[in-house]
C-alpha positions as CSV (number, residue, x, y, z in Angstrom):
1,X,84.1,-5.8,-55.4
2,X,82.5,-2.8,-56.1
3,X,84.4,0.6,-57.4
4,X,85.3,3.2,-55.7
5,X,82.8,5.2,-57.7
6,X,80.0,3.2,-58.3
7,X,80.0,2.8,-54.1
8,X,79.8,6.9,-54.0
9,X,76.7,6.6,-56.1
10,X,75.2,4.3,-53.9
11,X,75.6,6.1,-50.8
12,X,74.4,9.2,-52.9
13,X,71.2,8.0,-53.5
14,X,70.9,6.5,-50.0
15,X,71.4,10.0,-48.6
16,X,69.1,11.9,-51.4
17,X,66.4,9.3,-50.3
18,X,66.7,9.3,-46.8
19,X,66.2,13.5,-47.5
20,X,63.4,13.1,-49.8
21,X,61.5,11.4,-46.9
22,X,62.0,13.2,-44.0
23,X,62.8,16.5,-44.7
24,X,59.6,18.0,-43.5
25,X,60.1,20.9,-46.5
26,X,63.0,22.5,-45.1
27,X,65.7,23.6,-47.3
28,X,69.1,21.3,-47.6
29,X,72.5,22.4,-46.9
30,X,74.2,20.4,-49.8
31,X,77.8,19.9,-50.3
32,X,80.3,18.9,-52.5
33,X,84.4,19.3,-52.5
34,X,87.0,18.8,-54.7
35,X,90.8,17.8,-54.5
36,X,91.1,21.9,-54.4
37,X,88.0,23.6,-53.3
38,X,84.7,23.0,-51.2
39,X,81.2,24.2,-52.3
40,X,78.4,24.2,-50.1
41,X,74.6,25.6,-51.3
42,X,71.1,25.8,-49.3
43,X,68.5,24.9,-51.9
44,X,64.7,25.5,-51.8
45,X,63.7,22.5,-53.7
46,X,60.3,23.4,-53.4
47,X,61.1,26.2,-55.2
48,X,63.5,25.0,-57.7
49,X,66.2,27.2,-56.5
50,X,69.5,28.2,-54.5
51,X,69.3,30.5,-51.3
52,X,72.6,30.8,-50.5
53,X,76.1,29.4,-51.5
54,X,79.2,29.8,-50.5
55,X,82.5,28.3,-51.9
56,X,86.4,28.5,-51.3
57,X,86.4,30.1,-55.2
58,X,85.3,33.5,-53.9
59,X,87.4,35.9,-54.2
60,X,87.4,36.9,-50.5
61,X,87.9,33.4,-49.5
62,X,91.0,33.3,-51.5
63,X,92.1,36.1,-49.9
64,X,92.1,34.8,-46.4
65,X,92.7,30.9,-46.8
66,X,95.8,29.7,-47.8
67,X,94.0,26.6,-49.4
68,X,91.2,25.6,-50.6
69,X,91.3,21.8,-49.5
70,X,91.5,21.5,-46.1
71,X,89.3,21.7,-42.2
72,X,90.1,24.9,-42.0
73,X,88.4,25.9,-45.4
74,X,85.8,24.0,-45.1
75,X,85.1,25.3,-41.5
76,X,85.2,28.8,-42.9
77,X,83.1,27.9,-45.5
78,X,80.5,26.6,-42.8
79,X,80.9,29.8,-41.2
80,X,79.9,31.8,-44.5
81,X,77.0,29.8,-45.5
82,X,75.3,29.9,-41.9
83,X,75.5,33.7,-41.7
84,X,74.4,33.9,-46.1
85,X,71.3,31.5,-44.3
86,X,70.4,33.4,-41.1
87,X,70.8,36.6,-43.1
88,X,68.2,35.0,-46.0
89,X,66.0,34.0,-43.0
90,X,66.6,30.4,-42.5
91,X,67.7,28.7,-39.6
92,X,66.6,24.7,-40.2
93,X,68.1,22.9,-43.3
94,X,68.4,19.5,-43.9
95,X,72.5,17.9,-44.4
96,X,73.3,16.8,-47.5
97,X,76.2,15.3,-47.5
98,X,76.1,13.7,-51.2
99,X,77.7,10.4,-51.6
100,X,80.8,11.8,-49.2
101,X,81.9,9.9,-45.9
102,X,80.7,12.4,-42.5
103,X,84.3,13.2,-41.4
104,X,87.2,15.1,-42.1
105,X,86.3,18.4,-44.4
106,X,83.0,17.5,-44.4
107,X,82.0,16.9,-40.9
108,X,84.1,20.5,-40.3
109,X,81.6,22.3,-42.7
110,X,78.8,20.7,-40.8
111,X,79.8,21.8,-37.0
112,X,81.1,25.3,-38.4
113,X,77.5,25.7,-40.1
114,X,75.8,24.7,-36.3
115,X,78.1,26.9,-34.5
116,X,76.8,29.7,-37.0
117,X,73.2,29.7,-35.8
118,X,72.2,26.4,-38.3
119,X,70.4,23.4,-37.1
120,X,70.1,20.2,-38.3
């Protein structure tokens, strides 16, 4: 049987690689999250750099969210990054989900992010 870990590697470089090929040179909406936080960045790998990131470590997202760990973070966080995106002019990324399973916090970032003006 293979670890817990060493199977988040694997689907890791399944997702980066599946990316690679047929992102078409848009930008990719990667995220990652925590046991207490969620991060989520739009990178210009072309370029070498970020666009726009948003996490639940901001001090305004403290503010308003009781944690940091949950959907309804990581919807916010959705939320944030779409409107960091369409104000930086993009409006096509690519989802990079990392080596995390598409459901729960993640999946919540994701449809936030659409319902923000962000397809993919």
């Amino acid at each position: 049987m293979a670890s817990t870990q060493k199977m988040f590697v694997r689907r890791k470089k399944s997702v980066r690689r599946n990316i690679a090929a047929g992102s078409g040179g848009r930008p990719r909406l990667s995220v990652f999250r925590s046991g207490r936080h969620i991060y989520a960045q739009i990178i210009d790998d072309r370029k070498g750099v970020t666009v726009a990131a948003a996490s639940t470590v901001e001090k305004d997202a403290r503010a308003t969210l009781k944690k940091g760990a949950n959907v309804a973070a990581a919807g916010e966080i959705g939320k944030r990054i779409a409107e960091r995106a369409l104000k930086a002019g993009i409006k096509e990324v690519v989802f990079d989900r990392g080596g995390y399973r598409y459901h729960g916090r993640v999946k919540a970032l994701a449809d936030a992010a659409r319902a923000g003006g962000l397809s993919f």
